[in-house]
Backbone and ligand atoms as CSV (ligand in chain L), in Angstrom:
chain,resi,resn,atom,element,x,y,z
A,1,UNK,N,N,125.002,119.201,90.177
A,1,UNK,CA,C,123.938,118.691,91.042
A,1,UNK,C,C,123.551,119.748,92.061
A,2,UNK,N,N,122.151,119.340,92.533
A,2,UNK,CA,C,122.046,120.757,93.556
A,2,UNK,C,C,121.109,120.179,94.715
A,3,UNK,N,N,120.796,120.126,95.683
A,3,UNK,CA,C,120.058,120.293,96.969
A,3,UNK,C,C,118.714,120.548,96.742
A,4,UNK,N,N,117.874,119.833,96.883
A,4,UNK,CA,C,116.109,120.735,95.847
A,4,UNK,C,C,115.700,120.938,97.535
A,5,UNK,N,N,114.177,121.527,97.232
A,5,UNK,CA,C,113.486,121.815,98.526
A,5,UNK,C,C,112.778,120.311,98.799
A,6,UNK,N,N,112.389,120.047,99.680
A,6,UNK,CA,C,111.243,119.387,100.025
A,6,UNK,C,C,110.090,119.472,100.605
A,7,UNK,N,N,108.838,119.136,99.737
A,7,UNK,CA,C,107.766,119.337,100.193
A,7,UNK,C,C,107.069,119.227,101.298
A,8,UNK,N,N,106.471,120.055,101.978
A,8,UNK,CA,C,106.018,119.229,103.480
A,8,UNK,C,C,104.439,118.949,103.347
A,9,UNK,N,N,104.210,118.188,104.127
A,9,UNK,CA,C,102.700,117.543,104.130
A,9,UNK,C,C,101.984,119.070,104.495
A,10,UNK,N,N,100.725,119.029,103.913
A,10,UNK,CA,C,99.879,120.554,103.676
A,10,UNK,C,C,99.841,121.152,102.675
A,11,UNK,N,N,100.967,120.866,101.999
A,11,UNK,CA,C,101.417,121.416,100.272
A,11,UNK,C,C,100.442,120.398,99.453
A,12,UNK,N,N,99.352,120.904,98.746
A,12,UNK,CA,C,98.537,119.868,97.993
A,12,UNK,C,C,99.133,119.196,96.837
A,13,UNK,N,N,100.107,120.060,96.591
A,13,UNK,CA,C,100.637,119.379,95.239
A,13,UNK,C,C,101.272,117.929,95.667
A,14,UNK,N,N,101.552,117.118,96.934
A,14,UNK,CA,C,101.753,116.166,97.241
A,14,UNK,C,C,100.374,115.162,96.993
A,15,UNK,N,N,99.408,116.131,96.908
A,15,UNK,CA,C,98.355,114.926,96.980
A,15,UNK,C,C,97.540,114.525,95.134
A,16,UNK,N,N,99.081,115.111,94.135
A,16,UNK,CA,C,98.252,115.513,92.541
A,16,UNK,C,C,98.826,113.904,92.363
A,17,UNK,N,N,98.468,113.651,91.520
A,17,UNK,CA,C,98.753,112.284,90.705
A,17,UNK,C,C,100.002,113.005,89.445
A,18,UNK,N,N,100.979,112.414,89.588
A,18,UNK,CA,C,102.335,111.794,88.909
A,18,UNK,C,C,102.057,111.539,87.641
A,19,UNK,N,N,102.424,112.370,86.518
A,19,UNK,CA,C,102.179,112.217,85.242
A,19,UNK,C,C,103.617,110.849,84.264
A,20,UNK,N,N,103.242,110.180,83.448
A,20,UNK,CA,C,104.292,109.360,82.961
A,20,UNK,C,C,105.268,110.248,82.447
A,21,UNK,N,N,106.774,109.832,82.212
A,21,UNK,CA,C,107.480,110.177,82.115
A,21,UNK,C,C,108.166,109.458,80.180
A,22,UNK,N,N,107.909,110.707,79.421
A,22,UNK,CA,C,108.178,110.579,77.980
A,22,UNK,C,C,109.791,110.481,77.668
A,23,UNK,N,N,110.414,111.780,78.122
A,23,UNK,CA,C,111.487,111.931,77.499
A,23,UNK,C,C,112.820,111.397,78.384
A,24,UNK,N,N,113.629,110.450,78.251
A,24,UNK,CA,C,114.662,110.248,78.617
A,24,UNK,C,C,115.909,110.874,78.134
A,25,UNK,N,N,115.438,112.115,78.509
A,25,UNK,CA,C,116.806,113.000,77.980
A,25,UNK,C,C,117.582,113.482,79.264
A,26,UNK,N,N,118.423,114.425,79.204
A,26,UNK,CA,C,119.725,114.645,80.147
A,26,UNK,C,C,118.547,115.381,81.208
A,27,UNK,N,N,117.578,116.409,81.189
A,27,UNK,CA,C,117.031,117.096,82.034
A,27,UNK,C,C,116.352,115.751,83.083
A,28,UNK,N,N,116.276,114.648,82.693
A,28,UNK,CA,C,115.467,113.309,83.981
A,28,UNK,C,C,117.032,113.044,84.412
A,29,UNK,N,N,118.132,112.741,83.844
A,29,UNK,CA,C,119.716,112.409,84.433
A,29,UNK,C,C,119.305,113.418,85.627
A,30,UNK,N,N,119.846,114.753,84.988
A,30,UNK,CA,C,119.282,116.294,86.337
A,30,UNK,C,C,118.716,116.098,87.268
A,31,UNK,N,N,117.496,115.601,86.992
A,31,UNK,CA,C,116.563,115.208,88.344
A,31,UNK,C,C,116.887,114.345,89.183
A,32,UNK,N,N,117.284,113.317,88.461
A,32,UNK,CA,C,117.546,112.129,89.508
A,32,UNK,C,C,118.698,112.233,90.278
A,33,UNK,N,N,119.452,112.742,89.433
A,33,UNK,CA,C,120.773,113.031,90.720
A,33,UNK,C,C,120.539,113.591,91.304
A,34,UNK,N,N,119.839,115.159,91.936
A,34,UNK,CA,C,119.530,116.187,92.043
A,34,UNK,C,C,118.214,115.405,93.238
A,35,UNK,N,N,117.601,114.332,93.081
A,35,UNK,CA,C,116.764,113.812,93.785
A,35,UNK,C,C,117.548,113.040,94.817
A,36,UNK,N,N,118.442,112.067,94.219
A,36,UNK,CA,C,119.554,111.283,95.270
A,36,UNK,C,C,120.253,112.255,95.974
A,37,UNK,N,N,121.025,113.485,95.481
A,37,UNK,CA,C,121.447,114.306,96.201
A,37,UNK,C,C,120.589,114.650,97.731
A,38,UNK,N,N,119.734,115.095,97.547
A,38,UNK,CA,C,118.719,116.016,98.142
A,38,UNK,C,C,118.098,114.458,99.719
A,39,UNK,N,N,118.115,113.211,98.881
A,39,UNK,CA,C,117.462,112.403,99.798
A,39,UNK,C,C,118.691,112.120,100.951
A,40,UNK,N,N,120.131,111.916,100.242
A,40,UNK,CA,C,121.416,111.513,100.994
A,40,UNK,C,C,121.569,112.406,102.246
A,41,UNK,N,N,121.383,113.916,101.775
A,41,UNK,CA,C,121.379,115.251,102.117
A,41,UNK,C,C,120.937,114.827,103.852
A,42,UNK,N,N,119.332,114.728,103.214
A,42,UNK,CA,C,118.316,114.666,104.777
A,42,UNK,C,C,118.230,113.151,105.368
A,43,UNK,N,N,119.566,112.416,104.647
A,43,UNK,CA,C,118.812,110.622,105.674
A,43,UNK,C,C,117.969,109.982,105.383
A,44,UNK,N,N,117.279,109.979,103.890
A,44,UNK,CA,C,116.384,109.349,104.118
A,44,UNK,C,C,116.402,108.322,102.902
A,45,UNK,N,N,115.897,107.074,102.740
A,45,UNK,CA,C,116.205,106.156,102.280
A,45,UNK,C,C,115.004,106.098,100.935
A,46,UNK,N,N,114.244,106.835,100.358
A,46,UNK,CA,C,113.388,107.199,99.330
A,46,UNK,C,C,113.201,108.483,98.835
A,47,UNK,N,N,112.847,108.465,97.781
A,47,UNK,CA,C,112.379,109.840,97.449
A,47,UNK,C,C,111.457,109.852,96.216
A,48,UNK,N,N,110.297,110.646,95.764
A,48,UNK,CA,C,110.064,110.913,94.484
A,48,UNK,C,C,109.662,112.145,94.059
A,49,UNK,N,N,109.836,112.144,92.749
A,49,UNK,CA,C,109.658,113.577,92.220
A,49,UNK,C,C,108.628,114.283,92.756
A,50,UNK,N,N,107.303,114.005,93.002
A,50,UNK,CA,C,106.620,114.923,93.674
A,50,UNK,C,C,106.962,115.629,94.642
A,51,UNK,N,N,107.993,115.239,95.757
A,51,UNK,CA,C,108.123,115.463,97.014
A,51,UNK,C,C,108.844,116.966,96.567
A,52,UNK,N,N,110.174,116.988,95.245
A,52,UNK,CA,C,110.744,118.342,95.225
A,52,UNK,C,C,110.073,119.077,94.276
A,53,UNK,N,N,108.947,119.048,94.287
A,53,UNK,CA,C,107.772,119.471,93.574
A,53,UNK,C,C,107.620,118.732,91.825
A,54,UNK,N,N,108.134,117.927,91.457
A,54,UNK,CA,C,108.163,117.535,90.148
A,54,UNK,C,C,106.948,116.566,89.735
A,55,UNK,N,N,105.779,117.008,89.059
A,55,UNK,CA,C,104.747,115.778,88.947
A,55,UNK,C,C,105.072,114.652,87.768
A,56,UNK,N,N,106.482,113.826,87.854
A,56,UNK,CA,C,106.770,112.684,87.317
A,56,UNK,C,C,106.786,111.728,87.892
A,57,UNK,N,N,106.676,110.295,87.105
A,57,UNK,CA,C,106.880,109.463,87.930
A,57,UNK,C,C,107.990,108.926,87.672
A,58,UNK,N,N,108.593,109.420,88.894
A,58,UNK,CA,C,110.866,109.295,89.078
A,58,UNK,C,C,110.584,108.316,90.609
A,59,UNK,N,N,111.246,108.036,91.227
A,59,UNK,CA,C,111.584,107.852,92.208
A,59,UNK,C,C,112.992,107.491,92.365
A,60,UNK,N,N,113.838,107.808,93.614
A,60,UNK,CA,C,115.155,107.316,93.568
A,60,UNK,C,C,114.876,106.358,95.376
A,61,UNK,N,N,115.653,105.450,95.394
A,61,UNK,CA,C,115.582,104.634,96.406
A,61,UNK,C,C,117.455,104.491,97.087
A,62,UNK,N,N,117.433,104.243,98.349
A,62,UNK,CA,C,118.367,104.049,99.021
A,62,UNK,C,C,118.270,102.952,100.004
A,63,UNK,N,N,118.661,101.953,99.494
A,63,UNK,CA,C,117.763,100.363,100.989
A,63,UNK,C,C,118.963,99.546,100.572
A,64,UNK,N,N,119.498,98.787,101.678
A,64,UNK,CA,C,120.555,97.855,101.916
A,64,UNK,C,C,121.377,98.427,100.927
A,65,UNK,N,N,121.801,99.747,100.965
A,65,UNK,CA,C,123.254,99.996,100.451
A,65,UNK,C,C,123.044,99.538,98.372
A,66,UNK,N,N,121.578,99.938,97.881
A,66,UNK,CA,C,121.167,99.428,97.256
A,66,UNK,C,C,121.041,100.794,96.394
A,67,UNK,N,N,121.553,101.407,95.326
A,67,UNK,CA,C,121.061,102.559,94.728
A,67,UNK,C,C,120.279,102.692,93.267
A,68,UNK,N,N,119.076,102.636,93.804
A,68,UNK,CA,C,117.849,102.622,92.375
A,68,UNK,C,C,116.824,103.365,92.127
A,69,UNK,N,N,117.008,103.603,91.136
A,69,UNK,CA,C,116.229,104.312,90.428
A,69,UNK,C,C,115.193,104.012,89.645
A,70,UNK,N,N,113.953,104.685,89.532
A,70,UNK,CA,C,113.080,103.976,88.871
A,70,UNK,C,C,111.974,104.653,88.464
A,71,UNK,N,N,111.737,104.462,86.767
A,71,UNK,CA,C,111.226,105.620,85.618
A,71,UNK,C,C,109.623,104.692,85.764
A,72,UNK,N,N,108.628,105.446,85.709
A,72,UNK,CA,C,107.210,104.595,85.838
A,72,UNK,C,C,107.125,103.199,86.033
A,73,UNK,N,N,107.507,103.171,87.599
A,73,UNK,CA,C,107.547,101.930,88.281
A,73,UNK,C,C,105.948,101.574,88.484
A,74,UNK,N,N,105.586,100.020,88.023
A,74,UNK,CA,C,104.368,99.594,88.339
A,74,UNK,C,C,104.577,98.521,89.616
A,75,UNK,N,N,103.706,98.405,89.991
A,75,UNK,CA,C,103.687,97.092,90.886
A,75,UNK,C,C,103.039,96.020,89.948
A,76,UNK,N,N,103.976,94.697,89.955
A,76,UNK,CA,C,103.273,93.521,89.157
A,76,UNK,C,C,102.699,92.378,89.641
A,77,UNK,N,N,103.400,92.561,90.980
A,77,UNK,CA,C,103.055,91.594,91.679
A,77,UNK,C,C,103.359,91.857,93.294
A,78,UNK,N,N,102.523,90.979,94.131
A,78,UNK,CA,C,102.836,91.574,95.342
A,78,UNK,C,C,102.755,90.350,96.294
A,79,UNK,N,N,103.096,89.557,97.507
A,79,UNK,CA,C,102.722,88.477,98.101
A,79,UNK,C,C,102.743,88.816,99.529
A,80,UNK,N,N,102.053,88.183,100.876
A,80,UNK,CA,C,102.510,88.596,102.114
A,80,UNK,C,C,101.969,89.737,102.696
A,81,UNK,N,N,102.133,89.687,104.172
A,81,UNK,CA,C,102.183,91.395,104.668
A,81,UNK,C,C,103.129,91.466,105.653
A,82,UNK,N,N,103.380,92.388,105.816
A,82,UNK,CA,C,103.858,92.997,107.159
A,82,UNK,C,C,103.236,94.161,107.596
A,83,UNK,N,N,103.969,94.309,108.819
A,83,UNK,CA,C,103.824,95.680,109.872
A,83,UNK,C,C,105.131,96.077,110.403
A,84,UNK,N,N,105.506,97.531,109.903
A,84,UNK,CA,C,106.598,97.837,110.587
A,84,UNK,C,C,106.163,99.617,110.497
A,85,UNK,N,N,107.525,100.055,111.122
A,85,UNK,CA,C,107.044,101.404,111.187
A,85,UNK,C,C,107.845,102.014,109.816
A,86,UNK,N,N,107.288,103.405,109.627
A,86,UNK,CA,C,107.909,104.008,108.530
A,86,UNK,C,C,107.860,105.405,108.710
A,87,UNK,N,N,108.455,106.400,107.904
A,87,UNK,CA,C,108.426,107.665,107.836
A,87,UNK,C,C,108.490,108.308,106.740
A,88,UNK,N,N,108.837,109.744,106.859
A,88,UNK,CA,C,108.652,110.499,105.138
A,88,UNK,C,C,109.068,111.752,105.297
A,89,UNK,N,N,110.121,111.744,104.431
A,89,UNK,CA,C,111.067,113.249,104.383
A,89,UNK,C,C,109.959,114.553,104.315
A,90,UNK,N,N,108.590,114.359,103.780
A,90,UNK,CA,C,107.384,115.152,103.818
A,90,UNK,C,C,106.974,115.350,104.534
A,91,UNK,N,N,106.918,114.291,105.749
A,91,UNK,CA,C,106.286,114.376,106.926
A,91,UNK,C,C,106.881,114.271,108.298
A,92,UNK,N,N,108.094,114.799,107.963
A,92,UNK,CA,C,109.266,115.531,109.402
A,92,UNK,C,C,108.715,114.860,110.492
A,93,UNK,N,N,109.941,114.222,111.263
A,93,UNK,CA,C,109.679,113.975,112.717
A,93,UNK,C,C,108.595,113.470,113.329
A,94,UNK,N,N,107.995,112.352,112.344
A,94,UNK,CA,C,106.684,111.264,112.620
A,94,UNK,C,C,106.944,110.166,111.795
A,95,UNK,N,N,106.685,109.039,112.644
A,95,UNK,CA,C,106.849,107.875,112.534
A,95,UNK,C,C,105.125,106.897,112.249
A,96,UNK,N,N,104.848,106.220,112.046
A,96,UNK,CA,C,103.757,105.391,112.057
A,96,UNK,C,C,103.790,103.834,111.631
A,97,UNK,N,N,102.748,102.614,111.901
A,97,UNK,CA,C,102.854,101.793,111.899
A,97,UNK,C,C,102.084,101.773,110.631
A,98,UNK,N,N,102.457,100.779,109.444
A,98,UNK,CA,C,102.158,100.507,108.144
A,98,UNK,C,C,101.976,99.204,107.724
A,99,UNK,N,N,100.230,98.500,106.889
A,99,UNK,CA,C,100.642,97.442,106.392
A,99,UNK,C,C,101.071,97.228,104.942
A,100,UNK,N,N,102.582,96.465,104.632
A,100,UNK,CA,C,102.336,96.860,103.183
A,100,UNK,C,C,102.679,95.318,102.437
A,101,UNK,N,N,102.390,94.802,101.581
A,101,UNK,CA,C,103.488,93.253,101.429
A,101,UNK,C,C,104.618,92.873,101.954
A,102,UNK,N,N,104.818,91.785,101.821
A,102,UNK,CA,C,106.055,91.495,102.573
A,102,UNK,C,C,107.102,91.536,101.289
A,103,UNK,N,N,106.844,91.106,99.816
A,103,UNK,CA,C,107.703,90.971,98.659
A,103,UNK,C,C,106.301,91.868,97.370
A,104,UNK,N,N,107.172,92.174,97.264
A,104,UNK,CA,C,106.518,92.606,95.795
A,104,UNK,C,C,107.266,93.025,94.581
A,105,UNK,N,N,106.846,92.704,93.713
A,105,UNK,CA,C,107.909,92.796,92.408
A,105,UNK,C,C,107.401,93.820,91.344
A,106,UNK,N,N,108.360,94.992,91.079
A,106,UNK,CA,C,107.955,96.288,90.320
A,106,UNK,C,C,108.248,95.536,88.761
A,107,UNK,N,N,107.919,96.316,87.605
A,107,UNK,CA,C,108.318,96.805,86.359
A,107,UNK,C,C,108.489,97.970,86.413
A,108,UNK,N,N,109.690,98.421,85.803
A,108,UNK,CA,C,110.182,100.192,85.428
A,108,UNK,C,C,111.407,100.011,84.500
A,109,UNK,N,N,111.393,101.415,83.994
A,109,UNK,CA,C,112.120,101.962,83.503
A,109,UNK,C,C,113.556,102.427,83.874
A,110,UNK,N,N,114.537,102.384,83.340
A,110,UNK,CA,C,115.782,103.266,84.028
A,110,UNK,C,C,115.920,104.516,83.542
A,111,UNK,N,N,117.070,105.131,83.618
A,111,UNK,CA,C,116.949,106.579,83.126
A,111,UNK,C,C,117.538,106.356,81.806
A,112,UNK,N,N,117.622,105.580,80.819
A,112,UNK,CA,C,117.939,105.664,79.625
A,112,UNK,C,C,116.322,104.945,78.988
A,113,UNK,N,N,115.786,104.589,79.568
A,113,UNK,CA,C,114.222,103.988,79.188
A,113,UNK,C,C,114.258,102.548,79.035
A,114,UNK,N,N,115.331,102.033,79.392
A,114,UNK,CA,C,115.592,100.607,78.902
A,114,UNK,C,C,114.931,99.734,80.770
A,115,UNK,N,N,113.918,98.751,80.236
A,115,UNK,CA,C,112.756,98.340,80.993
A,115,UNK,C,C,113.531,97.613,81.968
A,116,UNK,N,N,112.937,97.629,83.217
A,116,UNK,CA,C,113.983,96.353,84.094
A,116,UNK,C,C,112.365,95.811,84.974
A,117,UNK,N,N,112.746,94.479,85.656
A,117,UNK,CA,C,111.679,94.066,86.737
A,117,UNK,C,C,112.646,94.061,88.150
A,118,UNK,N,N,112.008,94.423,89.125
A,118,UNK,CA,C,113.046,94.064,90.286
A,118,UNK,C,C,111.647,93.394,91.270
A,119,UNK,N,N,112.591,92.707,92.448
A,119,UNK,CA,C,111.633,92.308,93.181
A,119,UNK,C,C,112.126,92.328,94.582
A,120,UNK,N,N,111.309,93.175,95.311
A,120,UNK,CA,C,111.887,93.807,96.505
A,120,UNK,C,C,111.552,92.691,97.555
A,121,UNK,N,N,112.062,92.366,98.822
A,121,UNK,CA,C,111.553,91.886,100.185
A,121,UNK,C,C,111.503,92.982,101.120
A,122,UNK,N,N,110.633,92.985,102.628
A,122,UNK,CA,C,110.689,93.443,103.547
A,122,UNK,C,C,111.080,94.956,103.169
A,123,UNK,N,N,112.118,95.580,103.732
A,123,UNK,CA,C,112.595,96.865,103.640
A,123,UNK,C,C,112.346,97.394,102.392
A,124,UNK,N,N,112.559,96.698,101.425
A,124,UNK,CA,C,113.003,97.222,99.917
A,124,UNK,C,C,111.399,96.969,99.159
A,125,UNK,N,N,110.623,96.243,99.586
A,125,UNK,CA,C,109.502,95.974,99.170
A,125,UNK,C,C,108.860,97.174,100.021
A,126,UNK,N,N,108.992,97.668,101.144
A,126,UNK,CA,C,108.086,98.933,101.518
A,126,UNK,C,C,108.227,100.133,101.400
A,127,UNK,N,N,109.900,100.203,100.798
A,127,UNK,CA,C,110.190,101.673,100.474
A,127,UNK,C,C,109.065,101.412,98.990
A,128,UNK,N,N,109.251,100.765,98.053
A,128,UNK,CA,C,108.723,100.381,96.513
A,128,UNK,C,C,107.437,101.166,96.803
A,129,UNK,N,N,106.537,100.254,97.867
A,129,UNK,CA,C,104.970,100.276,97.858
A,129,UNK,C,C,104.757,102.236,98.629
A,130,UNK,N,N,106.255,102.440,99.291
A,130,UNK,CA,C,105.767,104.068,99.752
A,130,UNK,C,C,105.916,104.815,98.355
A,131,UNK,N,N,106.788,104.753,97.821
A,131,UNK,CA,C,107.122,105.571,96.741
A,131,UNK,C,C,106.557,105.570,96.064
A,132,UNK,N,N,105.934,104.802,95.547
A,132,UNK,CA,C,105.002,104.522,94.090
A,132,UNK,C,C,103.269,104.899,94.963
A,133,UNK,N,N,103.000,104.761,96.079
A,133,UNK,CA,C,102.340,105.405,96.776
A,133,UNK,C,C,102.251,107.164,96.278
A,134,UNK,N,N,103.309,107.577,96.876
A,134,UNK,CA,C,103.423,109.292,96.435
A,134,UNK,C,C,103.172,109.534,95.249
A,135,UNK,N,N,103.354,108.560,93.957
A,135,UNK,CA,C,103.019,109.004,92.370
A,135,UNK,C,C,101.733,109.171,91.968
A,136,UNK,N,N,100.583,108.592,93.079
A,136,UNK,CA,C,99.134,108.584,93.310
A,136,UNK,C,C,98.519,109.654,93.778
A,137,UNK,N,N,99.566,110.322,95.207
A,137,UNK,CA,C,99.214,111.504,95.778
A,137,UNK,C,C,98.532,110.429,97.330
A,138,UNK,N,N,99.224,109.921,97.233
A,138,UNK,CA,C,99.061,108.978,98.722
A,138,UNK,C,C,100.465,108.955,99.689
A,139,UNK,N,N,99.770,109.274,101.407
A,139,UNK,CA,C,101.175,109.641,101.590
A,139,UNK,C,C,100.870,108.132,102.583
A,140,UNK,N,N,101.834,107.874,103.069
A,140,UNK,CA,C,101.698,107.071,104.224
A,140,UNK,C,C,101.181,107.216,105.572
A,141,UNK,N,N,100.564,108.443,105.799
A,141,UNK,CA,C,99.939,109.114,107.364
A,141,UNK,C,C,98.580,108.477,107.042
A,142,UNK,N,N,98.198,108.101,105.387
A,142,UNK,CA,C,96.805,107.819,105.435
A,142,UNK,C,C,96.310,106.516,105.654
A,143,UNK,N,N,97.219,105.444,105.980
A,143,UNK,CA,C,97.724,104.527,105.918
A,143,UNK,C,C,98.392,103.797,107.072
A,144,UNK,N,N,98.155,104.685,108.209
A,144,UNK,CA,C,99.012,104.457,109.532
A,144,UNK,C,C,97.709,103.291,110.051
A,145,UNK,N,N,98.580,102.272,110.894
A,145,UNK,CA,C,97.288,101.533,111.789
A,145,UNK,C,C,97.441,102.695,113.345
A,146,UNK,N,N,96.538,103.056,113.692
A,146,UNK,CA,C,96.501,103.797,114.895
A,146,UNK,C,C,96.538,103.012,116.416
A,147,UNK,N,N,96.955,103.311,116.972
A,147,UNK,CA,C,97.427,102.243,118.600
A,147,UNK,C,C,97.695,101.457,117.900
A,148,UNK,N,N,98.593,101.011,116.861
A,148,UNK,CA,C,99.179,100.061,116.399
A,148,UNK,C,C,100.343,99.847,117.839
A,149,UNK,N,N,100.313,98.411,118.465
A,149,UNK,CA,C,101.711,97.854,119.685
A,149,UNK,C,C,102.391,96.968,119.071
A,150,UNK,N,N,103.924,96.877,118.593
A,150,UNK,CA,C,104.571,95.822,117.610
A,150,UNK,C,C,105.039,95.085,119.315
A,151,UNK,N,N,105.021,93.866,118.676
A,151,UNK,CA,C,105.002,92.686,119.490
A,151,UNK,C,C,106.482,93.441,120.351
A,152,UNK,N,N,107.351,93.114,120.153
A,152,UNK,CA,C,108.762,93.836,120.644
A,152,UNK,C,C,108.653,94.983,121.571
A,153,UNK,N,N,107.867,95.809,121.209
A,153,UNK,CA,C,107.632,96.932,122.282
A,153,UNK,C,C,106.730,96.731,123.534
A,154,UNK,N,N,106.334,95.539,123.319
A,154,UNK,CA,C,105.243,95.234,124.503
A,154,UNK,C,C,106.257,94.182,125.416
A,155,UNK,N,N,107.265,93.988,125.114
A,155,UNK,CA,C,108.396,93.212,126.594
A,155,UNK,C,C,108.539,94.236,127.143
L,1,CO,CO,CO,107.597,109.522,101.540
């Protein structure tokens, strides 16, 4: 396993669209560890292949102690909203306020190709909607509500 770079916002190749992912052979195993590595590394609770320059659609996730992975994740369904804040190993040391569902339920792949559905809430439903975001070439800065005040910060 190894440490990859990460992309920072300005690098256009963050903004290419995420090609599907054919071969489930040992070189996607490579990546994905190599992606979990790299996210554990810097703290941060998502990641996808674009970010260490790879135009697949991989993503690896880290939420409630939760470790998943996920080969051309669709969104199938989505219900709700929220507002909370979020960030991005791309976009260093900025925070912003985001609306995204409150539950939404993916279809994907694992790394052997064998299909799964999951269905995220709250936390795990907004890492889903960031990540699969980045496979578009959408980051979350585009997406910020601006003078967004969460109720809590205004006591
Ligand atoms: Co991100």
């Amino acid at each position: 396993m190894a440490i990859r770079n990460i992309i920072q916002v300005g690098d256009e190749i963050l903004r290419k669209k995420s090609k599907p992912v054919r071969e489930f052979d040992e070189k996607l195993g490579e990546l994905l560890d190599d992606m979990r590595e790299t996210m554990i590394k810097n703290d941060g609770c998502g990641l996808a292949g674009v970010q260490v320059g790879i135009l697949r659609r991989v993503i690896v996730l880290d939420v409630n102690h939760m470790k998943i992975e996920l080969i051309n994740p669709e969104i199938i369904d989505s219900y709700g909203e929220a507002i909370e804040r979020e960030g991005c190993l791309s976009v260093k040391g900025e925070t912003g306020y985001v609306k995204r569902p409150k539950e939404v339920t993916v279809k994907a792949q694992d790394r052997y190709g064998n299909e799964f559905i999951l269905t995220g809430v709250d936390m795990l439903a907004r890492a889903l909607c960031h990540e699969i975001d980045h496979l578009e070439g959408i980051l979350y800065i585009d997406k910020v509500i601006k003078d967004y005040k969460e109720k809590k910060d205004k006591k």
